[in-house]
C-alpha positions as CSV (number, residue, x, y, z in Angstrom):
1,X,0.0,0.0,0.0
2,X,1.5,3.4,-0.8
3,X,1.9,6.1,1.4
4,X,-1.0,8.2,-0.6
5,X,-3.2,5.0,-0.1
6,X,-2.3,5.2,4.0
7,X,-2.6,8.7,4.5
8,X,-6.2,8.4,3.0
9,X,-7.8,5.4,5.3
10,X,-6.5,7.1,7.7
11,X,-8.2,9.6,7.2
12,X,-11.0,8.5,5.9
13,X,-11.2,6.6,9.4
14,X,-10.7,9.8,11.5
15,X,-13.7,11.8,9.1
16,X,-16.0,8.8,9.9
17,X,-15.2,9.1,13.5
18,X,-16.9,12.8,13.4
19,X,-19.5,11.9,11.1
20,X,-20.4,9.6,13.4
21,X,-19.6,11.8,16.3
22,X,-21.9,14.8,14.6
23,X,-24.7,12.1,13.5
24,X,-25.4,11.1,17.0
25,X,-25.4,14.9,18.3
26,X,-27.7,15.9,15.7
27,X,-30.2,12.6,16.4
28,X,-29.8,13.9,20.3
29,X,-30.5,17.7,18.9
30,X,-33.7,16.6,16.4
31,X,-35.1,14.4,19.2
32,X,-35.3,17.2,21.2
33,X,-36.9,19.4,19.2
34,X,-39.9,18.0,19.0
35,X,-42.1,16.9,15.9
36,X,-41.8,19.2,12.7
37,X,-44.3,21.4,12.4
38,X,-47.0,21.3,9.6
39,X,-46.3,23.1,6.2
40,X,-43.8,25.0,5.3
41,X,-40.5,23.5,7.1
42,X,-37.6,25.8,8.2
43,X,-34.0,24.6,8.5
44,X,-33.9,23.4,12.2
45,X,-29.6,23.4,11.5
46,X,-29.9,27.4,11.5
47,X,-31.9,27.6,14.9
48,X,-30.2,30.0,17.5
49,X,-26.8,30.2,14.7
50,X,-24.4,33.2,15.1
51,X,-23.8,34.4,11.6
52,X,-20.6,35.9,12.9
53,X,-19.0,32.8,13.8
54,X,-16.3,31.3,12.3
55,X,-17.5,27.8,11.1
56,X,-14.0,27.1,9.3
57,X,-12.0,27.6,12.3
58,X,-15.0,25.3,14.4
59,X,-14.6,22.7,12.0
60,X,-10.5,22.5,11.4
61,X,-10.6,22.1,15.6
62,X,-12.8,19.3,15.4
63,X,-11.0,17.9,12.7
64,X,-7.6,18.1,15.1
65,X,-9.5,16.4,17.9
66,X,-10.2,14.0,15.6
67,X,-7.1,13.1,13.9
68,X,-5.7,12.4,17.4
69,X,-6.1,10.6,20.3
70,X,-8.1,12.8,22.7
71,X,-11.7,12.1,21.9
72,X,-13.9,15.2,19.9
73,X,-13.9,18.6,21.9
74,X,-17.9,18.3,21.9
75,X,-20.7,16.8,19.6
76,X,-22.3,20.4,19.9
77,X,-19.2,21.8,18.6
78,X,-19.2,19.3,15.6
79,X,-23.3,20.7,15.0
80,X,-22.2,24.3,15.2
81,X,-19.3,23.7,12.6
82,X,-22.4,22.6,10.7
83,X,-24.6,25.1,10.9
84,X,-21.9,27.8,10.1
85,X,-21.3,25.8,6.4
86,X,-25.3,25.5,6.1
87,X,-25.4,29.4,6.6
88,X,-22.8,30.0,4.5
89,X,-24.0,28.2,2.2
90,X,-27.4,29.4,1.7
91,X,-25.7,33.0,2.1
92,X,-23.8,32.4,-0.9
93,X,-27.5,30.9,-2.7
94,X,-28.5,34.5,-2.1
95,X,-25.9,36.1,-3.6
96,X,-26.6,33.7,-6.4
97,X,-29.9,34.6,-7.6
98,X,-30.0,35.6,-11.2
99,X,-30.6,39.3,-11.9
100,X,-33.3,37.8,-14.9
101,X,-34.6,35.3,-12.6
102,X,-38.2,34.8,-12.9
103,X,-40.8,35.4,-10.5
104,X,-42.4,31.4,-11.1
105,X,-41.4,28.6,-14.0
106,X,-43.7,25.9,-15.0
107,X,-42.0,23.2,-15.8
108,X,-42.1,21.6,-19.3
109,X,-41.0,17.8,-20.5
110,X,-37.3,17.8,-21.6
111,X,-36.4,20.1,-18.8
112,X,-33.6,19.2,-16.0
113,X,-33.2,20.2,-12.6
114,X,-30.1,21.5,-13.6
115,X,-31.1,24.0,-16.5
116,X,-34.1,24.7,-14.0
117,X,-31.5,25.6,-11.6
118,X,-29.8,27.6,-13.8
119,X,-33.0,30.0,-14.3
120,X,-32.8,31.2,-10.9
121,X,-29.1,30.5,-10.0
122,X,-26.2,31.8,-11.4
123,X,-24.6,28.3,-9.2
124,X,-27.0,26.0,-9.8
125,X,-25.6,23.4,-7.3
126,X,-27.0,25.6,-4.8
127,X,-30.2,24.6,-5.4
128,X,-30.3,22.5,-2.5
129,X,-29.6,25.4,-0.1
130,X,-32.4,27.1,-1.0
131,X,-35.4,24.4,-2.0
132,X,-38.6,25.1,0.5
133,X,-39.6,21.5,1.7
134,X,-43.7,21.4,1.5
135,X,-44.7,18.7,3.8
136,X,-47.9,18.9,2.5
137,X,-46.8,17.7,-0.8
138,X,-45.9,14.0,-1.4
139,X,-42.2,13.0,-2.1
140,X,-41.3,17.2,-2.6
141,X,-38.2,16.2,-3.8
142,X,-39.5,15.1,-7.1
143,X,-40.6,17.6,-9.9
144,X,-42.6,17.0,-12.6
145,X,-43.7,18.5,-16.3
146,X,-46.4,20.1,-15.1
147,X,-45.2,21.5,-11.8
148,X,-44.4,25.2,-11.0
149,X,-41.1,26.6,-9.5
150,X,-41.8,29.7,-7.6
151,X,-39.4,31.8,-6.4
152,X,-40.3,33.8,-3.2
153,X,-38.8,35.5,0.3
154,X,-39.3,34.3,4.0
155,X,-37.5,37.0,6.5
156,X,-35.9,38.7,3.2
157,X,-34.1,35.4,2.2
158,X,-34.9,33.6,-1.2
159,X,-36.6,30.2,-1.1
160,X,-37.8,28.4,-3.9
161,X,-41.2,26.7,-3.8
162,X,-43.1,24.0,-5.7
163,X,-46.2,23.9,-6.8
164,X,-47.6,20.9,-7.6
165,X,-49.6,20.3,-11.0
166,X,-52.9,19.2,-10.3
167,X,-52.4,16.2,-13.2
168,X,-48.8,15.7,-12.9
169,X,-46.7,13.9,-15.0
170,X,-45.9,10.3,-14.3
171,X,-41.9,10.8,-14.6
172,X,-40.2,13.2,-12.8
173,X,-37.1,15.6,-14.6
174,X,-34.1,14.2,-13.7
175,X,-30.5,16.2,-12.9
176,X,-29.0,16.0,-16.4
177,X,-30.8,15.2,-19.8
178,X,-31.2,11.3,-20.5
179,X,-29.8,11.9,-24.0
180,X,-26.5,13.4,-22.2
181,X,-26.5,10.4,-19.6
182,X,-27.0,7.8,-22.6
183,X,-24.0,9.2,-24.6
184,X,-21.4,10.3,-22.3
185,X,-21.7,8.2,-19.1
186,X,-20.3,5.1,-21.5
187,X,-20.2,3.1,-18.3
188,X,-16.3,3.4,-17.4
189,X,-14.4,1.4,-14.4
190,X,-11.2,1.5,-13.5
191,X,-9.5,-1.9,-13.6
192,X,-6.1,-3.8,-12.4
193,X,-4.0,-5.7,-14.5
194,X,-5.4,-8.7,-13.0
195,X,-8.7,-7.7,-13.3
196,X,-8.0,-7.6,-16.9
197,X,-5.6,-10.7,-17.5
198,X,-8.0,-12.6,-15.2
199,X,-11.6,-11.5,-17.2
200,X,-13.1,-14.0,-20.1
201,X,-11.9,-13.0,-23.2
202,X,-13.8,-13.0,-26.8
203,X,-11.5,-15.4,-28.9
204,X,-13.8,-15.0,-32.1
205,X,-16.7,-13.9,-33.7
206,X,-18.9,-15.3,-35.6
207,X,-18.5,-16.4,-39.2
208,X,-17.9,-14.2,-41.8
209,X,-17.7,-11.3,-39.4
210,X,-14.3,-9.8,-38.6
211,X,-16.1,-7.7,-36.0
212,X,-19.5,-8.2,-33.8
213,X,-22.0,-5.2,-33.7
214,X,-25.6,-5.6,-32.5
215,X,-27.2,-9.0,-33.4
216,X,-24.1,-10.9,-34.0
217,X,-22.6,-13.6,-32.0
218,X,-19.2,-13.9,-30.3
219,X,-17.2,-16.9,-28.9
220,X,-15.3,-16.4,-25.4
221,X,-12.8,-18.5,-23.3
222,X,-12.4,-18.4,-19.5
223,X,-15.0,-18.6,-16.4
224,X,-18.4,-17.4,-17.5
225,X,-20.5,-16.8,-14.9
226,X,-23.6,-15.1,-15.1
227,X,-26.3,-14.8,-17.9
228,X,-25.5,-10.6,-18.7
229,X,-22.0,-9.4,-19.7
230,X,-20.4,-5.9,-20.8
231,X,-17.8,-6.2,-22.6
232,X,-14.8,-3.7,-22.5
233,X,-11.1,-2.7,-23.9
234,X,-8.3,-1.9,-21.9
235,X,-8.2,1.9,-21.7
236,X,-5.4,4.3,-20.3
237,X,-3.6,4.1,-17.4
238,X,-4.3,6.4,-14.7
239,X,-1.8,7.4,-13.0
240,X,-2.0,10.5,-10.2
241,X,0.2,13.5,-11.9
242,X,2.1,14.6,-8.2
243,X,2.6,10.8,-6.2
244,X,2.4,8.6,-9.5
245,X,0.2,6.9,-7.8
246,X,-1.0,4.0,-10.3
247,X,-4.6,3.6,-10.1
248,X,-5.5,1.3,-12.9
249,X,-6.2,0.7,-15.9
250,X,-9.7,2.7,-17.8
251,X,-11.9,-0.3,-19.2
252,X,-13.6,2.1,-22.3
253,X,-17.2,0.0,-23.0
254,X,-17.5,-1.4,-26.2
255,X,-21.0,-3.7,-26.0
256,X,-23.5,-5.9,-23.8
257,X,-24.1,-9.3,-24.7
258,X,-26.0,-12.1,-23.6
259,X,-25.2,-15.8,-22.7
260,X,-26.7,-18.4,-25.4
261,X,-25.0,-21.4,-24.1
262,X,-22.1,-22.2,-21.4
263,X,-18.9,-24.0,-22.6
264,X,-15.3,-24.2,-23.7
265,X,-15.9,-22.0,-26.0
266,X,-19.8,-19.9,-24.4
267,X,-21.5,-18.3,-26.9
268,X,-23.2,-15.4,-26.5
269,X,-24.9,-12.8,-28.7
270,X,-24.3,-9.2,-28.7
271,X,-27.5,-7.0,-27.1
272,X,-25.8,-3.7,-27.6
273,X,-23.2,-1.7,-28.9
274,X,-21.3,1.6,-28.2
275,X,-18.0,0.5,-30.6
276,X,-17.2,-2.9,-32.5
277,X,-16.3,-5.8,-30.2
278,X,-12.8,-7.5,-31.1
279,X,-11.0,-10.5,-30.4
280,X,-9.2,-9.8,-27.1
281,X,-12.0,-7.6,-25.6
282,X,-12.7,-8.8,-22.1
283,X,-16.2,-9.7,-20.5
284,X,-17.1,-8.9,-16.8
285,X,-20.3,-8.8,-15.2
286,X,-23.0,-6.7,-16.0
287,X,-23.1,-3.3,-14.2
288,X,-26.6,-2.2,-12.6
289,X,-27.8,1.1,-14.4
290,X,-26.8,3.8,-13.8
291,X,-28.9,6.3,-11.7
292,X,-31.7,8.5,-14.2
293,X,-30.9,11.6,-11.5
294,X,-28.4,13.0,-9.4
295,X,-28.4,15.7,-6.7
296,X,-25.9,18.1,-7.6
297,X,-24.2,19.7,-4.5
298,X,-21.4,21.5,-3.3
299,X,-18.8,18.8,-2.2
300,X,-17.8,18.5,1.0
301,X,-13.9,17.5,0.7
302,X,-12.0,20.6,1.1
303,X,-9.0,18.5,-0.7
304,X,-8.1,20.1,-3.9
305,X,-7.8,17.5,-7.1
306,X,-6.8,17.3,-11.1
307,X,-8.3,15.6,-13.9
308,X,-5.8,12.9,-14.7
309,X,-7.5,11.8,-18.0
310,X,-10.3,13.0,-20.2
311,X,-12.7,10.5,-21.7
312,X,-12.8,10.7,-25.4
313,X,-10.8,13.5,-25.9
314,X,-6.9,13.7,-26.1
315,X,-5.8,17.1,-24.3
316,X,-8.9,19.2,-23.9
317,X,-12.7,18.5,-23.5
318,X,-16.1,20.8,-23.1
319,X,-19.7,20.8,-21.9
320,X,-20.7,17.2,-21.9
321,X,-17.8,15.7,-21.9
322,X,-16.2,13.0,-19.0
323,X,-13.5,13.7,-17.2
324,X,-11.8,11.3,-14.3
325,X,-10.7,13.1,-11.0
326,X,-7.9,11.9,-8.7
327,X,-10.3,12.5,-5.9
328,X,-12.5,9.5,-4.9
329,X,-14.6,7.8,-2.0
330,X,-11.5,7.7,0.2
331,X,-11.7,11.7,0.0
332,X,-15.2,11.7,0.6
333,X,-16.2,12.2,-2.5
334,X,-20.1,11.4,-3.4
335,X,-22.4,11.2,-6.7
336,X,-23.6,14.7,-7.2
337,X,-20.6,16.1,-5.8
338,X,-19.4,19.4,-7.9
339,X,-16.3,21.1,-8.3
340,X,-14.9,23.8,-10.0
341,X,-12.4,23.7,-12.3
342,X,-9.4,25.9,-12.6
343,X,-6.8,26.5,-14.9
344,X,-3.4,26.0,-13.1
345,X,-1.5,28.8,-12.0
346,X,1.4,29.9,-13.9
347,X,5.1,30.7,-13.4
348,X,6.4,34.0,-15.6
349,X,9.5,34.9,-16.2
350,X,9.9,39.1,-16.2
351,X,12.1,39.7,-19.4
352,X,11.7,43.6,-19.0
353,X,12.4,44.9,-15.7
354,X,15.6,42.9,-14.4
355,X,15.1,45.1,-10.8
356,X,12.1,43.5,-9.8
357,X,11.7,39.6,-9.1
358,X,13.0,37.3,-11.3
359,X,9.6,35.2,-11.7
360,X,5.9,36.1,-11.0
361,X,3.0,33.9,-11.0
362,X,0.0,34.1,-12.5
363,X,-3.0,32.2,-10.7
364,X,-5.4,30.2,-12.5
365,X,-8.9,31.2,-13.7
366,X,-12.1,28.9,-13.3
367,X,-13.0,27.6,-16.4
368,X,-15.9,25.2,-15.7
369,X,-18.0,23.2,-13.1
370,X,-17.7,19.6,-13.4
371,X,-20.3,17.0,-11.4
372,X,-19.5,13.2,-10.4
373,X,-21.9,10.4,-11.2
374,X,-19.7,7.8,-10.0
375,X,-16.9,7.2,-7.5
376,X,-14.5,4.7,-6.9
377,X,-11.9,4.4,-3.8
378,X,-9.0,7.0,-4.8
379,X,-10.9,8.4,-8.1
380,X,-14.2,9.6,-10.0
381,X,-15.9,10.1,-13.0
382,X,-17.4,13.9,-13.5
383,X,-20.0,15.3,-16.7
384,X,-18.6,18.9,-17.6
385,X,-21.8,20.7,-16.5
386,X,-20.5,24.2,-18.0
387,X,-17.3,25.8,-19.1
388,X,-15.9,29.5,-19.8
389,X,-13.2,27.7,-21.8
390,X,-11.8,24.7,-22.7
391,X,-11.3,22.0,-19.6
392,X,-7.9,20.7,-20.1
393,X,-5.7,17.5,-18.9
394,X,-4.2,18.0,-15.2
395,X,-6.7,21.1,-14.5
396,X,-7.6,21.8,-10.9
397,X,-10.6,20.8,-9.5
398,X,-11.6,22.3,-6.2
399,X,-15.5,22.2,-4.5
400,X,-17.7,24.6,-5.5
401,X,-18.0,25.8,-1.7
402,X,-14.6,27.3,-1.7
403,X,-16.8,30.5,-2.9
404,X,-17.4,30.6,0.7
């Protein structure tokens, strides 16, 4: 195990020892406080909150107590750190709201909760901060065609407020357009050597077909088990750009097939197709789908990251495109998580005025917002929401709260 690989359980051991710390004191702090009331709920983490505090510096204590031996200076003290973010969060939602934002948006098929987000919020992971809960209303969470987003004040601070449809729609919108989902999120893993030496292999198609698109049936050597199979090529390694950390290998999706009948070789039939299968491709067991809709959300890892490789793209990549992060579950890193991205900062040489310093640096300017659909242990996947300019290999990535 490398050092990187350590440092990061370790971690990740100490951060679950306050979320579990700050779980229990908010249980103790919701029992307390008695059933919700009807309606309209408030935020019960922004009861009796000093907007003057410091959250950062509550939190990095907690953190310390954490890290070490002596047990957490106080569950309260882990709530209050989380009140502070939750204010600061919503403060910045309110700083957010669109100049041309409209009063109230009925929602129409095709749309996203993203693009609807995006009507009211210049950051449109905020949305959460900011989303009136109506207990009235079954499952809030859920919008549908039909439904109306209305945007309105309680105490002078923006909420926005559904409206149910009195015949809604049987499917709600989901975070990102299906079409985007179907055509970027090509289903990639990240895979060890073994993983890939040790995975059935096609060994040949069938006759009269030097390749195998939808329809056509493939032979395949080594343990078979299972009825459903995607079948995928050894990709690029990924490899983090400061430790060299070697993560694996990318397995790019070529098809789906299905098991006709078992044996030495199995022959299966090919269900679906993104690229032409090939002798050599390797077969492993059927992912589940992927989620319809994601939450997007400020993440909470204050540990900065790069894209280490770009999906389908050599040295740059835009909206819609997939882009891998060396950040991953071990970081705390969640679907729905979003980061900015940032250009990296440069080092100038000063060619013209020999009195001053030799070298200046330039820092980097944000140039997109990226969102993770899928994490592994020490990386992720991301969608390019939006970009200023083009997102290229070994960018920064940093969460979208560092606005605060």
């Amino acid at each position: 195990m490398t050092f990187k690989k350590t440092l990061r359980n370790e971690t990740s051991a100490r951060t679950a020892k306050l979320a579990f710390s700050f779980g229990i004191a908010l249980l103790a702090s919701a029992c307390a406080s008695g059933p919700a009331h009807q309606g309209i709920t408030s935020d019960p983490l922004l009861t009796d909150v000093s907007e003057s505090q410091d959250w950062q510096a509550v939190a990095a204590r907690e953190m310390q107590a954490a890290a070490g031996s002596e047990p957490l200076i106080s569950p309260q003290g882990a709530i209050a750190a989380g009140k502070q973010r939750k204010v600061a969060l919503r403060k910045l939602a309110a700083r957010s709201i669109r100049g041309d934002a409209p009063q109230e948006y009925t929602v129409v098929k095709g749309d996203t909760l993203w693009d609807i987000s995006g009507r009211f919020l210049s950051r449109p992971w905020l949305w959460p901060e900011i989303w009136q809960v109506n207990q009235h209303i079954q499952n809030p969470h859920l919008i549908y065609p039909g439904d109306r987003i209305a945007l309105v004040y309680v105490e002078g601070s923006p909420r926005l407020q559904l409206i149910r449809a009195s015949s809604p729609a049987s499917t709600p919108v989901g975070s990102i357009s299906s079409e985007v989902i179907e055509q970027f999120l090509v289903k990639p893993l990240v895979v060890s050597q073994d993983d890939i030496t040790g995975a059935p292999y096609v060994a040949a198609t069938e006759e009269g077909h030097l390749i195998a698109t939808e329809g056509v049936h493939i032979f395949a050597r080594g343990d078979i088990a299972g009825s459903r199979f995607s079948i995928y090529r050894p990709g690029k390694r990924l490899v983090d750009p400061d430790t060299e950390e070697f993560f694996g290998f990318e397995a790019i999706h070529v098809s789906n097939a299905s098991l006709v009948s078992g044996g030495d070789p199995s022959k299966l039939v090919i269900t679906g197709s993104t690229r032409e299968t090939l002798k050599g491709d390797r077969l492993l067991s059927a992912d589940a789908p992927a989620p319809s809709s994601y939450q997007p959300r400020a993440a909470t890892t204050n540990t900065p990251g790069k894209i280490i490789s770009l999906v389908e793209a050599v040295s740059r990549a835009g909206r819609n495109q997939v882009v891998v992060l060396n950040l991953g579950a071990n970081d705390g890193v969640q679907a729905g998580d979003t980061f900015a991205v940032k250009t990296n900062d440069r080092v100038i040489r000063d060619e013209i005025d020999q009195s001053r310093s030799e070298f200046f640096t330039v820092e980097g300017d944000e140039s997109g917002v990226v969102m993770v659909f899928r994490a592994f242990d020490n990386l992720s996947y991301a969608l390019i929401m939006s970009s200023t300019r083009e997102v290229k290999l070994y960018d920064k990535v940093v969460s979208t709260a560092s606005q605060l």
